[in-house]
C-alpha positions in Angstrom: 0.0 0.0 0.0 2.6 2.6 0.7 4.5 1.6 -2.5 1.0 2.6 -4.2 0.5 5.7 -2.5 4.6 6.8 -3.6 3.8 6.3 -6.9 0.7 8.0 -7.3 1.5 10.1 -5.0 4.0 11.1 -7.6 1.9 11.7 -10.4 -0.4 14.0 -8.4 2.6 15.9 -7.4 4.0 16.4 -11.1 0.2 17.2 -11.9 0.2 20.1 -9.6 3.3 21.4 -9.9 2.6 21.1 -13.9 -0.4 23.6 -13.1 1.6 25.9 -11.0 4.4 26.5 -13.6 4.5 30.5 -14.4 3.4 31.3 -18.3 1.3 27.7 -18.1 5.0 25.8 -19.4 5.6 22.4 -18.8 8.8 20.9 -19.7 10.1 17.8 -20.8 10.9 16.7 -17.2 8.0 17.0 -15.7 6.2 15.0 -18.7 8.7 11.8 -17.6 7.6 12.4 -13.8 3.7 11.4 -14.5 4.7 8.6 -16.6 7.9 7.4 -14.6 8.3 3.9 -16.8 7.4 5.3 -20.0 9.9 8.7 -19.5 12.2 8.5 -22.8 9.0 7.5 -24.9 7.0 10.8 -23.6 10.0 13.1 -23.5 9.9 11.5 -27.7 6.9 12.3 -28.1 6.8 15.7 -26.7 9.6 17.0 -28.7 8.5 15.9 -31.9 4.9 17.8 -31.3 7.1 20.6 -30.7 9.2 20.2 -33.4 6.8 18.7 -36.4 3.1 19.4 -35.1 3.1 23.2 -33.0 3.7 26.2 -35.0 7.7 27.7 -35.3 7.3 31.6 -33.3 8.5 32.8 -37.0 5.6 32.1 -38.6 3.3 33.7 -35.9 0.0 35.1 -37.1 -2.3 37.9 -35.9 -4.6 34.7 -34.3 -1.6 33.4 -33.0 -1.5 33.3 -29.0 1.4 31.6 -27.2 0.7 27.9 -25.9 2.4 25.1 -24.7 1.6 21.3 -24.0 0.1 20.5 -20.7 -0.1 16.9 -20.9 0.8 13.8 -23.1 -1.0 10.4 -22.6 0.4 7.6 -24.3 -3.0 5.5 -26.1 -3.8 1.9 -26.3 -2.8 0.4 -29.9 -5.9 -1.3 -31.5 -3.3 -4.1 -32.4 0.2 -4.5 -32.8 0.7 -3.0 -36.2 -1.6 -0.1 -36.1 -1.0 3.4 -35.5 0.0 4.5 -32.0 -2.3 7.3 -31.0 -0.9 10.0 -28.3 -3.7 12.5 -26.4 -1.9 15.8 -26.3 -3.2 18.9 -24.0 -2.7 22.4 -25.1 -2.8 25.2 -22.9 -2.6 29.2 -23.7 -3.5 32.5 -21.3 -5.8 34.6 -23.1 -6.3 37.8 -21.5 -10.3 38.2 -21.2 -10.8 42.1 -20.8 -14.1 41.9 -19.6 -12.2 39.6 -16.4 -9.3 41.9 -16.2 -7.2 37.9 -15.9 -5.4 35.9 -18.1 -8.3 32.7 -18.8 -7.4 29.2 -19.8 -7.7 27.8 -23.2 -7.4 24.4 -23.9 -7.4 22.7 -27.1 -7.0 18.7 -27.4 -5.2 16.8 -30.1 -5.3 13.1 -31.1 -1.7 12.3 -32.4 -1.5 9.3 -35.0 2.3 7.8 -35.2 3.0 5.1 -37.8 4.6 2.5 -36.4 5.5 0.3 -39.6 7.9 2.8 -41.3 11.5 1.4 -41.6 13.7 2.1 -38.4 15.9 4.9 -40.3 13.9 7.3 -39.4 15.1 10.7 -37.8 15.6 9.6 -34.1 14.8 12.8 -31.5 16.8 15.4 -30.3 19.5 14.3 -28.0 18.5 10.6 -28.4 20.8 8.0 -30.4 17.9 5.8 -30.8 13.8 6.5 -30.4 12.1 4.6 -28.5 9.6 2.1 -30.0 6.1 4.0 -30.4 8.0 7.7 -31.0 9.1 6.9 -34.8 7.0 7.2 -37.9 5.1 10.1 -39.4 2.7 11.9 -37.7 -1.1 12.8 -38.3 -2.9 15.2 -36.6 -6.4 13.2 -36.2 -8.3 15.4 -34.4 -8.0 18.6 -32.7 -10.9 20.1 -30.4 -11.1 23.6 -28.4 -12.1 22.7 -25.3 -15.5 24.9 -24.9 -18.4 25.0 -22.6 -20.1 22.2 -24.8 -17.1 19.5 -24.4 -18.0 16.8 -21.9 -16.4 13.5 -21.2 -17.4 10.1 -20.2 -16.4 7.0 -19.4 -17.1 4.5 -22.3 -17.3 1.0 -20.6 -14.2 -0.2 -22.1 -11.3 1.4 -20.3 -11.3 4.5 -22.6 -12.7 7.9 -22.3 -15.8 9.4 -24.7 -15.4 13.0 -25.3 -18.2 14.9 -26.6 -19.2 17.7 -28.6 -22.2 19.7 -28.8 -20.6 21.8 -31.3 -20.7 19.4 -34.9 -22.2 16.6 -32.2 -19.2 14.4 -32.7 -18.4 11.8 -30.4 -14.5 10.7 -29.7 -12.9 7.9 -28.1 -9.5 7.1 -26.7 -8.2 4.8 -24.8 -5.2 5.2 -22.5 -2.5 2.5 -22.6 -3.2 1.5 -18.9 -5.1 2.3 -15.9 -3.2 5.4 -14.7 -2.7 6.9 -17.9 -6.7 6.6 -18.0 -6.7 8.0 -14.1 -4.4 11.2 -15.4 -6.2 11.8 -18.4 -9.5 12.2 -16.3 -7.8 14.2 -13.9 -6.7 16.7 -16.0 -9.7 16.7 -18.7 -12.2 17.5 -15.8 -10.9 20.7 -14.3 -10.4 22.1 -18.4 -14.2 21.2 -19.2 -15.0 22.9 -16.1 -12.7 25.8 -16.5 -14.6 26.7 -19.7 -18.0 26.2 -18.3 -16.6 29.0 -15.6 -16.2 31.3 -18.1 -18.4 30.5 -20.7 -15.9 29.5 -23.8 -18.5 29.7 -26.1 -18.0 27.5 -29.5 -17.2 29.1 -32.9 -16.4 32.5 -30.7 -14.2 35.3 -32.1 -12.7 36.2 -29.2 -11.3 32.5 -27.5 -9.6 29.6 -29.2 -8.5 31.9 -31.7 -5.2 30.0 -31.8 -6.6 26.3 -32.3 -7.1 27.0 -36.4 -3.6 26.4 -37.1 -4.4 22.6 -35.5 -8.0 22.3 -36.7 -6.4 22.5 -40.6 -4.2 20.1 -39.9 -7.0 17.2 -39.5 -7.5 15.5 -42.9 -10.5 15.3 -44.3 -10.6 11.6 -44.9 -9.1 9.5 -42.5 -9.1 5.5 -43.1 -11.1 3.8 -40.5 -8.5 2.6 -37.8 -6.4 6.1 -38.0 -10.0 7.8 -37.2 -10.5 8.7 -33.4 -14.6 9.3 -34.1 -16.8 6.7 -31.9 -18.9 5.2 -35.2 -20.4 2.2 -33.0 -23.9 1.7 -31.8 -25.1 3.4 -28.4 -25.5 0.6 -25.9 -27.9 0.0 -22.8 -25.6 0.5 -19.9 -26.8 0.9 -16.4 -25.7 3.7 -14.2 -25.5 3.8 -10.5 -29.2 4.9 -10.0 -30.6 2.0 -11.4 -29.8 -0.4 -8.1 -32.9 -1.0 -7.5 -33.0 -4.2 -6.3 -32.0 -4.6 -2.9 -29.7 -7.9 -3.1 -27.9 -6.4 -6.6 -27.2 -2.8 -4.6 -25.4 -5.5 -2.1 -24.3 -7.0 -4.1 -22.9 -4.0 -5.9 -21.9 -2.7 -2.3 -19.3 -6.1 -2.2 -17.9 -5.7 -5.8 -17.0 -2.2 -4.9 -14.8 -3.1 -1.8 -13.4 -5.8 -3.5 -12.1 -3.3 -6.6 -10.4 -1.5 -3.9 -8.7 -4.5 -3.2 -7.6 -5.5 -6.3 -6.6 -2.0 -7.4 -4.1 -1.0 -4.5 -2.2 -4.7 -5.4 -2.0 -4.8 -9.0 0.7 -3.3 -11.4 -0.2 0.4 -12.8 1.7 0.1 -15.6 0.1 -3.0 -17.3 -3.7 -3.0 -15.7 -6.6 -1.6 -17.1 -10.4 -1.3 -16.4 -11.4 -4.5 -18.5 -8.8 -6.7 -16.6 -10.1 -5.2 -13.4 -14.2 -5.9 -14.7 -13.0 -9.4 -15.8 -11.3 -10.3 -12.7 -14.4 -9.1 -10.4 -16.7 -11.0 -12.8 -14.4 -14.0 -12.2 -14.7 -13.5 -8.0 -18.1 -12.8 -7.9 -19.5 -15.2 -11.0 -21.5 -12.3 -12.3 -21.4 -10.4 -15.6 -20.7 -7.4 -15.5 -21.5 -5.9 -18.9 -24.5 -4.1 -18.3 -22.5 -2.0 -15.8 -18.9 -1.5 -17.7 -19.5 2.5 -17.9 -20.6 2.6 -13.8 -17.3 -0.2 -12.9 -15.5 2.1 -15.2 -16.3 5.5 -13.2 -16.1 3.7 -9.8 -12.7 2.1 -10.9 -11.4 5.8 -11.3 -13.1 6.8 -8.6 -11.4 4.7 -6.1 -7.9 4.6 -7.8 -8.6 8.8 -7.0 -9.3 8.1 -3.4 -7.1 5.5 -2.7 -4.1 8.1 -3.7 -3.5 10.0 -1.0 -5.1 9.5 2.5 -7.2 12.6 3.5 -5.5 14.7 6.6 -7.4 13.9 10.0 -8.7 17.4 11.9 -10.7 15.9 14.5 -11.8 12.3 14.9 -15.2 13.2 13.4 -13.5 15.1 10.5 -10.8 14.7 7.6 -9.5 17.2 5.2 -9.6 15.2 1.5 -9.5 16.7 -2.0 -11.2 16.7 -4.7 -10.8 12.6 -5.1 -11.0 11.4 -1.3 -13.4 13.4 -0.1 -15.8 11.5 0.8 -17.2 8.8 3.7 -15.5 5.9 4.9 -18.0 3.9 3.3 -18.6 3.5 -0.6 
């Protein structure tokens, strides 16, 4: 348990300091201390978005507003020859006059890599070799000012659904492992909400200015498996208000206390939600399937509060944050 809580412990330090950071920069370093095992491939990653995919300061526009990336999240590959797909954060201050404050834009990017080019390809700066999932061209797959109608969701199978009410499109990625899915959420969350705060409206001429030099990089046609758009069918899933039933909501209660279990002993780096779901269907001799999206949120949920203990006051009362802040039972 206190190896667990070091290690995420970590990532929610490198997450906050990564907020703190005067001018909103994040360097290379503090990319490699959220994602510990996967450092060199990140710090790859990150240069070559700076390098081949963000715009060079000479060839700044009149839209052009100063941004940097907040966060890289390696993605799951849909099999061992396709595409690897990144999630990149951008964040830029854009001084709202109305506010008198500099206001947060984000803008997210789905990153396509080729990963079946020849290995002669230009390794990184200050590497002699890059590391497997950093070489090959990249694509620009999508790219999405994060605006007051951008919500996320969990999508049942370990990935994340992110929404928009602007061209209602639906998008999907999946994060390579459980806490790449934890820090994904954990930074997407606050964004959406920071533009809900101050109503970063859609198509507006006065935010996300800066995003159209990423929006025209998007093809127009992208071949099915390079395409990060959710195309399947909605399915009937059941949230956490429809335990009705007495001896399921116990049922329930059990499964719950038994994912904490399994989540403070198994390896971060290789476990994800459908291992977890599969593993609790295999305890419990239940399935599951109905309720992927709910095990999905409560998965995140708990691997939130099992973080960092909250700091005792009094007996009666515990300071938490925004993850364990909550009673002792679930």
């Amino acid at each position: 348990k206190q190896w667990y809580q070091r290690r995420v412990r970590g990532i929610l330090t490198a997450k906050s300091f990564a907020r703190n950071i005067p001018g909103l920069v994040q360097s290379l370093s503090d990319q490699e201390k959220i994602f510990p095992t996967q450092g060199s491939l990140i710090k790859c990653i990150t240069q070559r978005i700076l390098d081949e995919v963000m715009p060079h300061p000479s060839a700044q526009r009149p839209s052009y507003l100063e941004h940097s990336i907040q966060l890289v999240v390696p993605g799951a590959a849909r099999s061992p020859l396709s595409k690897k797909r990144y999630m990149v954060i951008l964040v830029a201050a854009h001084l709202d006059p109305g506010a008198g404050e500099d206001v947060p834009e984000h803008v997210i990017l789905g990153i396509n890599i080729d990963n079946n080019l020849p290995e002669n390809v230009t390794p990184c700066h200050n590497h002699h070799e890059s590391p497997t999932g950093c070489q090959g061209d990249i694509t620009v797959a999508m790219a999405l000012p994060v605006t007051k109608g951008v919500s996320i969701e969990m999508d049942g199978d370990g990935g994340i659904k992110i929404k928009s009410s602007q061209n209602n499109v639906h998008y999907i990625f999946k994060p390579v492992n459980l806490q790449a899915l934890w820090v994904a959420y954990s930074y997407l969350n606050p964004d959406i909400e920071n533009a809900r705060r101050h109503n970063l409206f859609p198509c507006s001429k006065h935010h996300h200015t800066w995003a159209g030099c990423y929006t025209a990089k998007v093809p127009d046609y992208l071949e099915t498996e390079d395409d990060w758009e959710d195309n399947s069918a909605i399915e009937n899933q059941i949230n956490k208000h429809d335990f009705k039933d007495e001896k399921l909501k116990r049922v329930m209660e059990k499964i719950l206390l038994r994912m904490r279990e399994i989540i403070m002993t198994i390896d971060l780096d290789n476990a994800s939600c459908l291992e977890i779901r599969k593993q609790l269907e295999a305890d419990f001799n239940v399935n599951l399937t109905p309720y992927k999206r709910f095990i999905d949120e409560q998965i995140v949920r708990v691997f939130g509060q099992s973080a960092e203990a909250p700091s005792k006051i009094f007996n009666y009362l515990y300071l938490g944050n925004e993850w364990n802040a909550s009673n002792l039972t679930i």
